[in-house]
Every structure is written in C-alpha cells, then in structure tokens.
N, CA, C and O of each residue as an XYZ file, in Angstrom:
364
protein
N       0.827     -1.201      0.000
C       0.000      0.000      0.000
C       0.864      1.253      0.000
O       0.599      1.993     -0.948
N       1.930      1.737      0.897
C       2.781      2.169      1.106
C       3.444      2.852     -0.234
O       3.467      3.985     -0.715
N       4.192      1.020     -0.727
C       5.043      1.656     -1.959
C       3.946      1.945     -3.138
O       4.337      2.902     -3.807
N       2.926      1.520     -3.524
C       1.552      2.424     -4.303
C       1.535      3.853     -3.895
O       1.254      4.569     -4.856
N       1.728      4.469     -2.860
C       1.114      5.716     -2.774
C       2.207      6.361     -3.198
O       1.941      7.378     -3.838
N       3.883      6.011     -2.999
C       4.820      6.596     -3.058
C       4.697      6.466     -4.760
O       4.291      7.356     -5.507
N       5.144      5.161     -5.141
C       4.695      5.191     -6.821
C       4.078      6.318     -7.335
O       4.722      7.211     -7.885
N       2.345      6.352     -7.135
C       1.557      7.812     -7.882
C       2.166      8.884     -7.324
O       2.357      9.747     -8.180
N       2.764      9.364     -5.665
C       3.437     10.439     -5.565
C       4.602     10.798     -6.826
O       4.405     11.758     -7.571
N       5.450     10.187     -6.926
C       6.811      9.750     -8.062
C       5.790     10.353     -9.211
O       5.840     11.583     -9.197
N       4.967      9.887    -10.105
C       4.668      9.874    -11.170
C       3.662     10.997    -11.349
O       3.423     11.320    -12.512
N       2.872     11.811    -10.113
C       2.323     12.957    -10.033
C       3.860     13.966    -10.347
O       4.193     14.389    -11.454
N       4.505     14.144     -9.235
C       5.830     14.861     -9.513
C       6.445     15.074    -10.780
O       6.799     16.152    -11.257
N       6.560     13.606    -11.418
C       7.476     13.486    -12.583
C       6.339     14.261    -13.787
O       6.909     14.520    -14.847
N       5.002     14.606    -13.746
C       4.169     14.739    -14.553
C       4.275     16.735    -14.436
O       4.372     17.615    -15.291
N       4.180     16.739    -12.732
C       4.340     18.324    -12.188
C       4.874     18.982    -13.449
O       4.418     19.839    -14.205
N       6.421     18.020    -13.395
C       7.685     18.437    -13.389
C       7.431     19.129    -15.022
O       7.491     20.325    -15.308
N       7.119     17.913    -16.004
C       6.982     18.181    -17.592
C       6.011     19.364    -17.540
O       6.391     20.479    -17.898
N       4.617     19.118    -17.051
C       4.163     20.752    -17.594
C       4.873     21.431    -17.155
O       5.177     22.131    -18.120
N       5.729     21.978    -15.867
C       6.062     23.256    -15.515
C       7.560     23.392    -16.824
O       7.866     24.497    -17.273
N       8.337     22.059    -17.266
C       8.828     22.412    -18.420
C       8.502     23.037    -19.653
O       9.065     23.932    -20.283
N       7.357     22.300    -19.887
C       6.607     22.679    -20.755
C       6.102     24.426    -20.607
O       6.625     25.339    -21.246
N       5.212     24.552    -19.819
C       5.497     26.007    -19.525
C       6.336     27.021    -19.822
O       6.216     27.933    -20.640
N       7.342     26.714    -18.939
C       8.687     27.302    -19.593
C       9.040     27.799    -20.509
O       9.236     29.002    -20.680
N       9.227     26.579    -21.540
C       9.898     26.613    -22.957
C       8.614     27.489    -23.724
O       8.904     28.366    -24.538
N       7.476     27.242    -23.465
C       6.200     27.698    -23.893
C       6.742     29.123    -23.749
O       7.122     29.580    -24.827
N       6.902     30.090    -22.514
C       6.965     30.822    -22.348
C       8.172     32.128    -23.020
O       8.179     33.229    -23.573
N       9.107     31.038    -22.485
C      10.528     31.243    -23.162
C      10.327     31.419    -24.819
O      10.931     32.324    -25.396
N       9.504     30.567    -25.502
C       9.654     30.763    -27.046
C       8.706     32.115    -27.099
O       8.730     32.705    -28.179
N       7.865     32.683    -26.048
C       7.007     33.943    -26.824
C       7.439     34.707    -26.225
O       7.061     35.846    -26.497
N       8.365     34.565    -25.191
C       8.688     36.163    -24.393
C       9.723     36.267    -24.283
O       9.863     36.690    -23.136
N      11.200     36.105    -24.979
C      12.459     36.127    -24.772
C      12.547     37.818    -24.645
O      13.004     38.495    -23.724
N      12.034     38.164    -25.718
C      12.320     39.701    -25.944
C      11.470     40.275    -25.012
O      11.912     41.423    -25.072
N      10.306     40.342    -23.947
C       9.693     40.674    -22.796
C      10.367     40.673    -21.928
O      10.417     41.685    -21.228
N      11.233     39.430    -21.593
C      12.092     38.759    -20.671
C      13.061     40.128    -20.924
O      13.180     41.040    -20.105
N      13.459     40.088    -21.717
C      14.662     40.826    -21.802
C      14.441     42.691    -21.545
O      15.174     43.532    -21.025
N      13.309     42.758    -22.079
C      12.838     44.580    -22.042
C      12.863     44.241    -20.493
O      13.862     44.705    -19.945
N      12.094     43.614    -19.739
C      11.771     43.610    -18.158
C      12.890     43.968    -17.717
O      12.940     45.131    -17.315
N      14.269     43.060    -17.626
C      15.257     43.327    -17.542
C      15.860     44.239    -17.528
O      16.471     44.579    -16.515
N      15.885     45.025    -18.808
C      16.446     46.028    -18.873
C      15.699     47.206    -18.127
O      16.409     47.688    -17.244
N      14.612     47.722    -18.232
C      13.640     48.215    -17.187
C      14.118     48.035    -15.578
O      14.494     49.015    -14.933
N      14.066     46.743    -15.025
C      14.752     46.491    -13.506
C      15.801     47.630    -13.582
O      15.720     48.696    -12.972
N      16.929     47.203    -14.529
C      18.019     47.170    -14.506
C      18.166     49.028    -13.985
O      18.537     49.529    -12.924
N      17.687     49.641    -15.274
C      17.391     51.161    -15.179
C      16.654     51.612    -14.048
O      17.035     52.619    -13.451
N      15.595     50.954    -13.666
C      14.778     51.199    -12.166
C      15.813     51.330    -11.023
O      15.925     52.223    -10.184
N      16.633     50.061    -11.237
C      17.739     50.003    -10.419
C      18.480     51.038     -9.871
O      18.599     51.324     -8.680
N      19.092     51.711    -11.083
C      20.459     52.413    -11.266
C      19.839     54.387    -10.665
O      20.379     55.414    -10.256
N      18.373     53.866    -11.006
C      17.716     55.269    -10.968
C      17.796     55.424     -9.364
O      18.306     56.404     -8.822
N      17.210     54.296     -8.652
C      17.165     54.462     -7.425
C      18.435     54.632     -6.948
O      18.464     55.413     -5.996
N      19.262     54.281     -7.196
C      20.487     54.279     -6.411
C      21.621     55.862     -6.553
O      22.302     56.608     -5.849
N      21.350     55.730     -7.459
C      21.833     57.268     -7.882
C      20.986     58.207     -7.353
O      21.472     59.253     -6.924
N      19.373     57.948     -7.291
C      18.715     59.042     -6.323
C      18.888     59.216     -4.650
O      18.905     60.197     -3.907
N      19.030     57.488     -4.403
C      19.698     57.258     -2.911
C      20.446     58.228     -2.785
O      20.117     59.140     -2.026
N      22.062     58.286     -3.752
C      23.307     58.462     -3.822
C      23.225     59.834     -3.166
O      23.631     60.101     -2.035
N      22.519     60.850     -4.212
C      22.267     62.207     -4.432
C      21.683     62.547     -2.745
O      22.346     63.226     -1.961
N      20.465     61.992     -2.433
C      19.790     62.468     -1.045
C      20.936     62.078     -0.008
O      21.030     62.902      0.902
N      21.858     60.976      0.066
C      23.006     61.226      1.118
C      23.759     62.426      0.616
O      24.079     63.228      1.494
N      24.030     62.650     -0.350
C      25.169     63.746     -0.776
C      24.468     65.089     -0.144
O      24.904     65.996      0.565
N      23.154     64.801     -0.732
C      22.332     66.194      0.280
C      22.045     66.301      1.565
O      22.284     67.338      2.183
N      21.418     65.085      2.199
C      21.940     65.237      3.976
C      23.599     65.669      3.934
O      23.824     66.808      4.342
N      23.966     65.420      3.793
C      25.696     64.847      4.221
C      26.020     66.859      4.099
O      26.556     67.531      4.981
N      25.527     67.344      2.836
C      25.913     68.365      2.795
C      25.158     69.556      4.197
O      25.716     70.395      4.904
N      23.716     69.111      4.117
C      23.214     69.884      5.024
C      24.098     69.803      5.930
O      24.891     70.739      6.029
N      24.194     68.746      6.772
C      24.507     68.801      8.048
C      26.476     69.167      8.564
O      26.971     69.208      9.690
N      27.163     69.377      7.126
C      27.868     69.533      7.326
C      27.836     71.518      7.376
O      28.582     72.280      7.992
N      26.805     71.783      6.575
C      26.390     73.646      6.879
C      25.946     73.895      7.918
O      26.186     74.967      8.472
N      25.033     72.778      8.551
C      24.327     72.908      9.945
C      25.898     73.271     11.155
O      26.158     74.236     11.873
N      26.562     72.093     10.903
C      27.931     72.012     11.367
C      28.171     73.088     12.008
O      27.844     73.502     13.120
N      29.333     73.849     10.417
C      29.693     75.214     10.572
C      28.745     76.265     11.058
O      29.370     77.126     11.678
N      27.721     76.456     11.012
C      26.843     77.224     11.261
C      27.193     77.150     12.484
O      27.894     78.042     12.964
N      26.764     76.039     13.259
C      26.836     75.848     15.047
C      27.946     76.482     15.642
O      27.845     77.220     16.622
N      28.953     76.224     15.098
C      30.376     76.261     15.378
C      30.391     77.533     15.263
O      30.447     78.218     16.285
N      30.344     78.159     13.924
C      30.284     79.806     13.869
C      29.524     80.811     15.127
O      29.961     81.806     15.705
N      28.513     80.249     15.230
C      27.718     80.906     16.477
C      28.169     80.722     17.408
O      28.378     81.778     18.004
N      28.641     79.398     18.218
C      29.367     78.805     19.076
C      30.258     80.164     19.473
O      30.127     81.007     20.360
N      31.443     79.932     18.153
C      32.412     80.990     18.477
C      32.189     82.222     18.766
O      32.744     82.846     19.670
N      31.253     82.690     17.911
C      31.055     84.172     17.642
C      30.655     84.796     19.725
O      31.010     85.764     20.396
N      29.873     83.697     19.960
C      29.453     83.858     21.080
C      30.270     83.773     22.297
O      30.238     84.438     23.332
N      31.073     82.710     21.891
C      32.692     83.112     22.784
C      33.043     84.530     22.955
O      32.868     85.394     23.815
N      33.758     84.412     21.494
C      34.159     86.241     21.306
C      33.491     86.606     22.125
O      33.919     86.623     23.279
N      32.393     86.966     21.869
C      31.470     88.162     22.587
C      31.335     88.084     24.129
O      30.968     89.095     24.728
N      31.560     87.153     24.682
C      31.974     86.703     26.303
C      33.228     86.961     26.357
O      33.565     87.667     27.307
N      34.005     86.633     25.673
C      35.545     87.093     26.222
C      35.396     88.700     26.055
O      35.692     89.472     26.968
N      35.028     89.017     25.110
C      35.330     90.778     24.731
C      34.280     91.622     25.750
O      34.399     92.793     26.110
N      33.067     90.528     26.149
C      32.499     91.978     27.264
C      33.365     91.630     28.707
O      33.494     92.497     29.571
N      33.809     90.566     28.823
C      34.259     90.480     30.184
C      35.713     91.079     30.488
O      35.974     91.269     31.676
N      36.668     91.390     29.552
C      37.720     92.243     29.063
C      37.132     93.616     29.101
O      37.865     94.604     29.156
N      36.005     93.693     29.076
C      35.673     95.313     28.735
C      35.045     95.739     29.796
O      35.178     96.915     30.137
N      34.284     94.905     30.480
C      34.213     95.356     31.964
C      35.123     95.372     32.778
O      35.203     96.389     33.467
N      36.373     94.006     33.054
C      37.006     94.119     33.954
C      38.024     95.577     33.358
O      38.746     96.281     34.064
N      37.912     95.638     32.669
C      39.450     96.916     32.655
C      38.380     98.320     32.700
O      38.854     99.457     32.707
C-alpha cells in the first residue's frame, strides 16, 4: 500500500515536473524579448534608485555639514562676545 502511494506520488511529480517544463519553454519561445525589455527596465529602475539614494546622502551629508559650521560659527562668535564683554568690563 505504502510503496503504491509513493509510486503515484513519483509519477504525479514526474508529470508536475513536464508541464512546468513545458510552460517554460512555452513561455521562453514567446517572451524572450519581454524577458529581456523587463530586464532592462529592472536594470534602469535600479540604477535610478540608487543614484537618487546616492544624491539624497550627498544632500543630507551636505546639510549637516552647513548645519555644522553654522553651530560652530555661532558657538564661536558667542565666545568672542563673552571674552570681549568680560575684558571690557574688567578693565
């Protein structure tokens, strides 16, 4: 009973197997050139995103390096201005 069920399992599979070949080649003979536009499409989708990635780090990266200086500039400026009134009172 056993090796029967395994048998039709085997020969369901082996049957799977040919249509999904079949399929395939079916597919493969009408859409090589689909296959291939898709492809190329990904491919460009691809390159688009990544280069737009690329660009928005280049633009954080830049902000925060103006944010930076900015801080720093004020930072200082505000030093100065503590050292120079406290020089100008004490004398």
């Amino acid at each position: 009973m056993i090796i029967i069920i395994i048998i039709i399992i085997i020969i369901i599979i082996i049957i799977i197997i040919i249509i999904i070949i079949i399929i395939i080649k079916i597919i493969i003979d009408v859409s090589v050139i689909l296959v291939v536009l898709v492809v190329v499409v990904l491919v460009v989708v691809v390159v688009v995103v990544v280069v737009a990635a690329a660009v928005v780090v280049v633009v954080v990266v830049v902000v925060v390096v103006v944010v930076v200086v900015v801080v720093v500039v004020v930072v200082v400026a505000a030093a100065a201005a503590v050292v120079v009134t406290v020089i100008v009172c004490t004398s």
